[in-house]
N, C-alpha and C positions, 0 to 999 in steps of 0.2 A: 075884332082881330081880322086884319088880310089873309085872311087863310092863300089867297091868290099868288100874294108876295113871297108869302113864307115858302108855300112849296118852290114858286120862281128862284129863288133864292141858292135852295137845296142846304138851307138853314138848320141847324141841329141844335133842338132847343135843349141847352145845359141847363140842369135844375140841378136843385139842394134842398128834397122835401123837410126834412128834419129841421131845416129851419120857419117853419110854417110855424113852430109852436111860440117863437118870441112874436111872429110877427100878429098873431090871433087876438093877442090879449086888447093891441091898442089897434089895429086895423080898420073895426067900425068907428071907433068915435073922431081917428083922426080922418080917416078918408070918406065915412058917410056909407048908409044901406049901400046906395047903387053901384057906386066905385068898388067896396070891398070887394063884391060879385068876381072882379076882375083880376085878384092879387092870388098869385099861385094858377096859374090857369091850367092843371095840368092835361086835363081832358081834352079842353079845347088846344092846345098844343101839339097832342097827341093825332088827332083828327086831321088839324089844318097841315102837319108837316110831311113833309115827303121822305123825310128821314127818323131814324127811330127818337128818338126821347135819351138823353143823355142824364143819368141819375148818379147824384154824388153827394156824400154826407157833408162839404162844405168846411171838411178838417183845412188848417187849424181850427180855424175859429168856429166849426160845429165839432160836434161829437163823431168820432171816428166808424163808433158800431155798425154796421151794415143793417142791422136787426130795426137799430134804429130808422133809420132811411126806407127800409121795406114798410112797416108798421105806419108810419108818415104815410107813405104814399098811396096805402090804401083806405086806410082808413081815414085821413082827414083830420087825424088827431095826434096834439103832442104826444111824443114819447115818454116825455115828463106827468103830463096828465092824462094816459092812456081812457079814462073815463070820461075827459071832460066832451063838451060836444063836437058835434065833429064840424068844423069848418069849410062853409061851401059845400058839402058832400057829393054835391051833382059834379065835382073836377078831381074826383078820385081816379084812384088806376086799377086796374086789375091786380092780381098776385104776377102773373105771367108778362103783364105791361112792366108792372116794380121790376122787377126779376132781369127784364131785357134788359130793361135800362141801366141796370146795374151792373151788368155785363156787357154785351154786345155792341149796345146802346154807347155805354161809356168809350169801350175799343174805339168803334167807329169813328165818334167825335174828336179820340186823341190821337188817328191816323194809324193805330195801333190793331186793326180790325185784320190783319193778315197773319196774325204771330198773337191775341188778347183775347179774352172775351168769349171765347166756346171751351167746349173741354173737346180737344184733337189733338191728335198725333201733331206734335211740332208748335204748338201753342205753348204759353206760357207758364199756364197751369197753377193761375192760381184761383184758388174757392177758399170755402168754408163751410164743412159740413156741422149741419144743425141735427139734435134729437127730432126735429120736427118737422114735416112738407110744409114748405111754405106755400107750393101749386096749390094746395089744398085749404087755400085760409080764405075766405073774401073777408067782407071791411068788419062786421060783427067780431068776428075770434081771431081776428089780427096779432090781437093783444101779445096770444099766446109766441109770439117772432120772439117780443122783446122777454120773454124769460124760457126761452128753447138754450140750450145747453149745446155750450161750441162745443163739436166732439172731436176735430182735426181742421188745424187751419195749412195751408199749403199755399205758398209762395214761388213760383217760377220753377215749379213742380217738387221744393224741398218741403218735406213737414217740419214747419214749426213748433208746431205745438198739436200732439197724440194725448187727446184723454179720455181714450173710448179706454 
């Protein structure tokens, strides 16, 4: 990677971890050991850019859950086979890396970083509260993201949906 260019750039690398889990199954055999290395690179993304990491579930055509895309991105493993191995694992993210980019990360990217993406006076206001800290998970107990229990989701600061 240009790590050089990238930052030059001030390039914001949009990802869609949650899509890692179709591309795992055939990744080695079409593109070979050494190449795989390089598919998803989230780490090195991370490092070489000069702007935060843009994280998105890749709806339509991924899975919309957020839980999903956190889970992904730390741990290196489908959402669907939360057991199976974990993919490249050396290009994993933090809870707090996933986390940004789900938020802040993503604002940023869509020019939306003035009014998106924190929770402040005069932001948009929208989250999703989990029974579970996800600050608290690294890639071993990830797992637990994808069966935490939505307890309020809020939308441009209306709740949609209260099931504490």
């Amino acid at each position: 990677m240009e790590r050089d260019r990238l930052r030059s750039l001030g390039a914001v690398p949009s990802l869609q971890p949650a899509r890692l889990g179709g591309q795992a199954g055939w990744a080695g055999h079409r593109l070979g050991k050494d190449r795989v290395l390089g598919l998803q690179p989230w780490r090195s993304l991370a490092e070489a850019a000069s702007q935060p990491l843009a994280l998105g579930s890749g709806y339509p055509t991924g899975a919309a859950d957020p839980r999903a895309t956190f889970f992904t991105a730390v741990s290196r493993r489908a959402a669907a086979a939360p057991t199976s191995s974990r993919f490249v694992p050396g290009q994993s993210l933090t809870a707090n890396e996933a986390l940004g980019g789900m938020t802040s990360g993503a604002a940023f990217a869509a020019t939306q970083d003035d009014r998106r993406g924190l929770l402040a006076r005069g932001y948009g206001g929208d989250l999703t509260v989990l029974d579970v800290d996800l600050t608290q998970l690294e890639w071993g107990d990830a797992a637990r993201a994808l069966t935490a229990t939505v307890l309020m989701t809020v939308v441009n600061g209306e709740i949609l949906h209260d099931g504490r």
